[in-house]
N, C-alpha and C positions, 0 to 999 in steps of 0.2 A: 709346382711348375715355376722355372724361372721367368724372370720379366724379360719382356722382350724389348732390344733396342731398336729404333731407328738410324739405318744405313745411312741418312743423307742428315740427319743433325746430330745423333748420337745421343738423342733424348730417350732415355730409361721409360719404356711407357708400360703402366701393370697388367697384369697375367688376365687370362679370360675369368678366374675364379674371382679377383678381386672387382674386375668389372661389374661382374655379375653379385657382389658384395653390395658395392656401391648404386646399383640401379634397385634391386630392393631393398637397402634402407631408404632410399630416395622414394621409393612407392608405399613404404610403409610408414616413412612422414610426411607425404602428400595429402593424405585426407585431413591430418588435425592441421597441418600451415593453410590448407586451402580453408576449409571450415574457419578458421579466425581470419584471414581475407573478409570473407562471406559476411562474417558478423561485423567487421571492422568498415567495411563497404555499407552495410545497410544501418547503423549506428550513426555513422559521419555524412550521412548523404542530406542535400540539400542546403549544406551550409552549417549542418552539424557539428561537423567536424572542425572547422573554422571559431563558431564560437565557443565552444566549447561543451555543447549541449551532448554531443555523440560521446566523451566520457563520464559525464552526469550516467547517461542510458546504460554504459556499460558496471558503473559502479552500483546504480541499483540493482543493475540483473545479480551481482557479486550477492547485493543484499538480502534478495530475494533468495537465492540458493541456501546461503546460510541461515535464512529464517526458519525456512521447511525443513532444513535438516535439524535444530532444534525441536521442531514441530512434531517431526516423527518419533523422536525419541523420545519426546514428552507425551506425545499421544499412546504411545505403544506402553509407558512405563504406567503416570495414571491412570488409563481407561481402557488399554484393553489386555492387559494382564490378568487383570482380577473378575469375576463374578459382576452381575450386574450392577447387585445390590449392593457390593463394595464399593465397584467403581463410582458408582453415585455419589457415597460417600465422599469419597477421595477428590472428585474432582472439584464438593461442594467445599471440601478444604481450601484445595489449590485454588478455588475462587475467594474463599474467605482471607485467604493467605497474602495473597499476590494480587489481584483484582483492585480489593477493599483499599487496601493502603496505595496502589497506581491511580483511584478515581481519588483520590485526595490530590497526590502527586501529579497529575497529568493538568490542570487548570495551571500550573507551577509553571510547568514545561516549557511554554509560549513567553510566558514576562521573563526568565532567566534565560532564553537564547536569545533576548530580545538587546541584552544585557552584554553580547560576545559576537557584535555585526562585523568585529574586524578578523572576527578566528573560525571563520562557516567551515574551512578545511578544516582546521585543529578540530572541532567540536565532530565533526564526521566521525574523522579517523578514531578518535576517542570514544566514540559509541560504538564502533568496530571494534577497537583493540579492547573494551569493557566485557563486549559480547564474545569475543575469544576466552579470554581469560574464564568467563563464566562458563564458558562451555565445557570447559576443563574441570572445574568445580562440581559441572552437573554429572560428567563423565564418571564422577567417584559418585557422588550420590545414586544415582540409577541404580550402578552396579550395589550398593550398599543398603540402600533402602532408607537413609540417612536424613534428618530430618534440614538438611542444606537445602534438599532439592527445592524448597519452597522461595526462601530468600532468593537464593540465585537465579530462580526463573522470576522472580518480581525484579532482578536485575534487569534482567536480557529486555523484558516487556519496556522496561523504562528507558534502558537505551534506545531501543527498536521507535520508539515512536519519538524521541529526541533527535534520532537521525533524522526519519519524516519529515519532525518539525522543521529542521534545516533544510535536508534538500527541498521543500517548499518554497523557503523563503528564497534559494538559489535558485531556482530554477528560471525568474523573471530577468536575471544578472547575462542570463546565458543563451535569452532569445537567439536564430539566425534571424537576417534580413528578411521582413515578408515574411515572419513565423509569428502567428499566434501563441498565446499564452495556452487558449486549450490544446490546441497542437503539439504543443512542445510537451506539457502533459501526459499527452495520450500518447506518444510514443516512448516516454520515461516510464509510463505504468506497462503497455506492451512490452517491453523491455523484463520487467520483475516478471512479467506473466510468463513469458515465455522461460525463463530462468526457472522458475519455479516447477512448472511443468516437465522439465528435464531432469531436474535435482530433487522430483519427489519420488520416481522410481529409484535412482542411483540410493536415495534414502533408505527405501522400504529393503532393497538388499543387504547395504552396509546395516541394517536393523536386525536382517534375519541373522549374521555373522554373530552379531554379538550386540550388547544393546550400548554398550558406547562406542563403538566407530562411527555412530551417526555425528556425535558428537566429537570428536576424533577430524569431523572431515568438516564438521561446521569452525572448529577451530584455526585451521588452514585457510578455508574461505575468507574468514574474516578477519588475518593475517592480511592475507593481500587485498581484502579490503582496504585496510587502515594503509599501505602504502598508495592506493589505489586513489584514496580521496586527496592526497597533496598533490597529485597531477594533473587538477584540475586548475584551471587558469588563476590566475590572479586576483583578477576583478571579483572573484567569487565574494573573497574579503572585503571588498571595498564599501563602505555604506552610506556614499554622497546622496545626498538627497534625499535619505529615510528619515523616518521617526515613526515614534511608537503609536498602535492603535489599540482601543480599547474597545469594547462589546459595545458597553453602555456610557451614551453619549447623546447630547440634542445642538442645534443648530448655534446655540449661544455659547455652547464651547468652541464649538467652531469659528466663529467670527472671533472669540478670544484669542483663540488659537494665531487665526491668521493679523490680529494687532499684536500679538506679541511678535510674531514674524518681523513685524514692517518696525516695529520699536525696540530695539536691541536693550535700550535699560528697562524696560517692564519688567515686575514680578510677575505676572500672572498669567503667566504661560498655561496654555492648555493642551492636554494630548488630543487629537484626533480622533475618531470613533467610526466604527462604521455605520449607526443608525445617521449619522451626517451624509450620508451620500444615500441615502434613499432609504426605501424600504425591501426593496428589492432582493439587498444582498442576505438581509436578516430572515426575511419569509423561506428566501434558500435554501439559508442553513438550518431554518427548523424543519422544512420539509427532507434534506440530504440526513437531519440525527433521526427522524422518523426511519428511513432507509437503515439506517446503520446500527437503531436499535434492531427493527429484524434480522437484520445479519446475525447479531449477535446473538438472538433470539432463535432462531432458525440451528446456529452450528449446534448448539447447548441441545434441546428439545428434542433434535432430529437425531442425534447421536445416540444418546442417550432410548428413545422412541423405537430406531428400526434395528438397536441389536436386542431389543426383548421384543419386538413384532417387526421381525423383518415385512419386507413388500413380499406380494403376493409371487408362491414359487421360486425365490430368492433366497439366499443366506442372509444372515446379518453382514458381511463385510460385501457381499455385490450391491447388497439397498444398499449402504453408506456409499459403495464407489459411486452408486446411481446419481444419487444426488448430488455428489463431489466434482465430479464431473457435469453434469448439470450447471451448477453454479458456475465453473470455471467457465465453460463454454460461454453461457452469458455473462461473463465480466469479459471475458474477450471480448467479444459482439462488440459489447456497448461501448467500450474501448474504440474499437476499429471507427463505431458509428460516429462517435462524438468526434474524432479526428477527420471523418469527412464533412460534417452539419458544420463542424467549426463553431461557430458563438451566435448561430442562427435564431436567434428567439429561444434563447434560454431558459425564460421563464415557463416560457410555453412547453419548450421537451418537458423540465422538470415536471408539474400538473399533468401532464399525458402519460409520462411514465409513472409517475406516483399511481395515477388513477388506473393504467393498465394491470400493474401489483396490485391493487386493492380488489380489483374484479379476480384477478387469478384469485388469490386468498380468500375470497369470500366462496369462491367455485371450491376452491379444493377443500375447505371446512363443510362445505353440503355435503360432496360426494368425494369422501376419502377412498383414497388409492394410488397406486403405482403413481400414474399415472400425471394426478392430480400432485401429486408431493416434487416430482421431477417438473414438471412445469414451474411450478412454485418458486423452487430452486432456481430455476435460469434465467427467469422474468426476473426475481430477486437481484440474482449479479447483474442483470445486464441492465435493473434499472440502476443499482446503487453506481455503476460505472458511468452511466452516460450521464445521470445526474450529478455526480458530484464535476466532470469536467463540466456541465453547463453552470455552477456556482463557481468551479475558476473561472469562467470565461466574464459571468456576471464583477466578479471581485476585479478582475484585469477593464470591464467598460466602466464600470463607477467607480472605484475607490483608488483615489486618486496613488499615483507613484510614488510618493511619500512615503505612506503608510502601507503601501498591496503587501510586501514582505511579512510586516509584523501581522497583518489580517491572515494571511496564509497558516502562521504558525498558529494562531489563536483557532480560528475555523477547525484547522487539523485536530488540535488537543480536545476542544467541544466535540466532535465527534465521534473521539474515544473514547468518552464517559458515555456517550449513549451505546457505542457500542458494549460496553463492560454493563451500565443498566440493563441490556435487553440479555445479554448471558445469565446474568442474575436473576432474570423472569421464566427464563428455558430452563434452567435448571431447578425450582423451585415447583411450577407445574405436574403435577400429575400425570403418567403416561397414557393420554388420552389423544389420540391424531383428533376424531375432530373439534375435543375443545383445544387444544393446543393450536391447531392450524384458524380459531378461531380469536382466539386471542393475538394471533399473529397481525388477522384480516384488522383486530383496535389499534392496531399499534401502526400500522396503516393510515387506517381513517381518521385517530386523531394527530398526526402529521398531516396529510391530504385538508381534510376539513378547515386545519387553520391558516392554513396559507394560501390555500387557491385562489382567494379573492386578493388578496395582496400581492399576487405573485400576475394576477390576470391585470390588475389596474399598473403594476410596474412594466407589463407588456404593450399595456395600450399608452402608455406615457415614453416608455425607451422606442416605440415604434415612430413617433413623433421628434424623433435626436436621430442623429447618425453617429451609429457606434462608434466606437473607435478600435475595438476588434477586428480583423481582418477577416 
C-alpha cells in the first residue's frame, strides 16, 4: 500500500501497515524499557541516585548474576553429574584445590586493597574483567574434563571476594544524606539477592542447553560489569582521611597512633586497630564467623546429605531446592529486617539471632526431618543477614572514619575463612542428619557462648552514648 499524503501540508505520512509495524515494536519494547525504568527508579530512590549508591546497587546485582551463573555450571559439572560417591570425591578435590590455597590468600586480600585507595574503580572492574576471562577458561574445562577447571575456579573465588572486599570499603564513600551505613547495606545486598534469584533459573536453562552457556552468559555479565564499575562517581577513589586498620591492637597504639598525628617528625607511627574502639566490634565479628562457618557448614553436609537421603517423599533435587530456597528466603528477610531496625541495638539483634539458630539447631538435631532441616535453613540466612548488617552498623558507630574502610575489608576476608573452615567440616562428616545437624548446633554455641557476655556489656555501655548511626 502506498503512503498516503496530506492535502493541506503535503507531508508523506506511512501506510496503515507500517503504522501497525511501528505500534508493535513499540509494545514489544515496552515491557524491557519499562522494567529498567522500574529498576532504575527503585535503585536511585531516596537520594541514591544522587550519591551514587543506586549504581554501587546496580553493579552488584550485575555481580550477583554472574556469580550464580558460574555457580550452576560449577555445581552441575562437580556434584551432580557424577554418582554420589564420586561426587564426594570431586568436590573434596575442588575443596582441596581452590578453598586450601584461598584460606591462605583471603587474610591477603584486605592489606593489598588496602594498598590501591586511589583505584576502588580499577580494582572492581578488574576482578570483573578476571572473572570473564576465567569464565571462558572454565567454559573449555567443563566441556573437556580438563584438569584447569580447578585453578580457574580458585580464580573466579579470589576475584569474587576481592570485589567484596572493595565494594565494602566503597560503600561508606557513597552514603545519601540521612542514610545509614546499614541501610545502604541492606539495600546493596537486596540488590545481589534479587539479581541472583532471576539469574539462577535463566542458569539452570542455559545449563540444560549445554553445560557452557552458563558460562557463556557469565562471560557477557561480567563484560559489562567491568565497564559498569568506572561509572561510578569519583569520590569512590578518593581516600582523604583513611588509614589502615588492623585486628590486633590495644589502647597504646592508639595514643601512639594519634602523637604521631599531632607530630609530623615522629618515627613511631602507629596503625589503628579495631580492639581500640571497644570490644564490641571484635565479639561481633566472632559471633557473624560463628554464622558464616554454618553457612558454609550447612551448603557442604546438606548437599551432600539429602541426595543420598532425600527428605521425606521428595527427590533428591526437591529436598536441595527445599532448602535453597529456605535459606534464600531468610537472607531476604533478615535483609529487609535489618534495613527497617537500622542500628537499633546491634548487639542485642546479634545474641538473639545467634541464640534463636542455636535453639533451631539443637531442635532439628533431636528431631530430624523435613521439616526441622527447612527451618534450619532459613533461621540460618536470615540470621547470618541481619547479623552481619548489625556488625556494619556496630563498625560505622565505633570505629572511627579513618580506619571504617580498611575494617570493612579486613572483617569481610575473616569471614571467609570461616566460611571455607565450616565447608571443610560438612564435607568431611559422615552422612548422618542428626550428628551432622548436631555438630551444626557446636558450631553455634561455641560462637554464641563466647561473645554474649561481651557483646551484652558493649550493649549496656553503647546504651549509655548516643550513636551516631541514624
Amino acid at each position: 500500500m502506498a503512503p498516503t499524503r496530506s492535502a493541506s501540508a503535503g507531508i508523506v505520512s506511512p501506510g496503515p501497515a507500517r503504522r501497525t509495524a511501528r505500534a508493535l515494536g513499540r509494545a514489544l519494547h515496552l515491557p524491557f524499557t519499562g522494567t529498567a525504568r522500574g529498576i532504575r527508579k527503585a535503585t536511585h530512590a531516596h537520594g541514591a541516585g544522587e550519591s551514587g549508591l543506586g549504581k554501587l546497587i546496580e553493579l552488584h546485582a550485575v555481580n550477583g548474576a554472574g556469580d550464580v551463573m558460574i555457580t550452576v555450571a560449577l555445581a552441575s559439572t562437580v556434584f551432580f553429574s557424577v554418582p554420589t560417591d564420586e561426587a564426594r570425591g570431586r568436590v573434596a578435590l575442588y575443596l582441596a584445590i581452590t578453598m586450601a590455597p584461598f584460606t591462605l590468600l583471603a587474610p591477603v586480600i584486605g592489606p593489598l586493597l588496602d594498598r590501591l585507595p586511589h583505584g576502588r574503580r580499577a580494582a572492581m572492574a578488574g576482578a570483573m574483567l578476571a572473572r570473564a576471562l576465567l569464565a571462558l577458561v572454565l567454559s573449555g574445562a567443563v566441556a573437556t574434563g580438563s584438569v584447569e577447571l580447578y585453578p580457574a575456579a580458585l580464580g573466579v573465588l579470589v576475584a569474587s571476594k576481592a570485589y567484596g572486599v572493595v565494594r565494602s570499603a566503597v560503600v561508606p564513600r557513597l552514603l545519601p544524606p540521612r542514610f545509614s551505613l546499614v541501610k545502604a547495606n541492606s539495600r546493596v545486598t537486596l540488590g545481589g539477592l534479587l539479581a541472583t534469584a532471576v539469574a539462577a533459573p535463566v542458569g539452570a536453562g542455559l545449563q540444560a542447553v549445554g553445560p557452557r552457556w552458563p558460562l557463556f552468559c557469565a562471560f557477557v555479565i561480567f563484560v559489562s560489569g567491568m565497564f559498569l564499575s568506572f561509572s561510578l562517581p569519583r569520590k569512590v577513589d578518593s581516600a582523604k582521611g583513611e588509614a589502615k586498620a588492623l585486628l590486633a591492637a590495644d589502647e597504646e597504639h592508639l595514643h601512639l597512633h594519634a602523637r604521631a598525628e599531632a607530630a609530623a617528625d615522629t618515627t613511631r607511627k602507629r596503625r589503628l586497630g579495631l580492639r581500640t574502639v571497644g570490644p564490641a566490634v571484635t565479639h561481633a565479628l566472632a559471633a557473624n564467623a560463628s554464622l558464616r562457618c554454618l553457612s558454609g557448614f550447612l551448603i557442604f553436609f546438606l548437599a551432600f546429605l539429602l541426595r543420598e537421603h532425600p527428605l521425606a517423599g521428595q527427590s533428591a533435587a526437591v529436598s536441595l531446592g527445599i532448602v535453597g530456597v529456605s535459606a534464600g528466603a531468610g537472607n531476604a528477610l533478615g535483609t529487609a529486617v535489618g534495613a527497617w531496625l537500622k542500628s537499633r541495638a546491634p548487639e542485642i539483634i546479634i545474641v538473639t539471632v545467634v541464640a534463636v539458630v542455636l535453639g533451631v539447631a539443637v531442635t532439628a538435631a533431636l528431631f530430624f526431618g523435613a521439616v526441622g532441616v527447612a527451618c534450619l535453613g532459613a533461621c540460618a540466612g536470615f540470621a547470618q543477614a541481619l547479623s552481619k548488617l548489625s556488625l556494619d552498623a556496630l563498625i560505622q558507630r565505633d570505629v572511627p572514619e579513618q580506619v571504617r574502610t580498611s575494617a570493612f575489608a579486613r572483617s569481610e576476608t575473616l569471614l571467609q575463612v570461616a566460611w571455607v573452615v565450616g565447608g571443610a567440616i560438612g564435607i568431611a562428616l559422615p552422612l548422618n542428619g542428626a550428628l551432622g545437624l548436631s555438630v551444626a548446633a557446636a558450631i553455634v554455641a561455641a560462637g554464641w557462648l563466647s561473645t554474649v557476655r561481651g557483646l551484652l556489656a558493649a550493649a549496656r555501655q553503647g546504651g549509655r552514648r548516643r550513636p551516631r548511626v541514624a
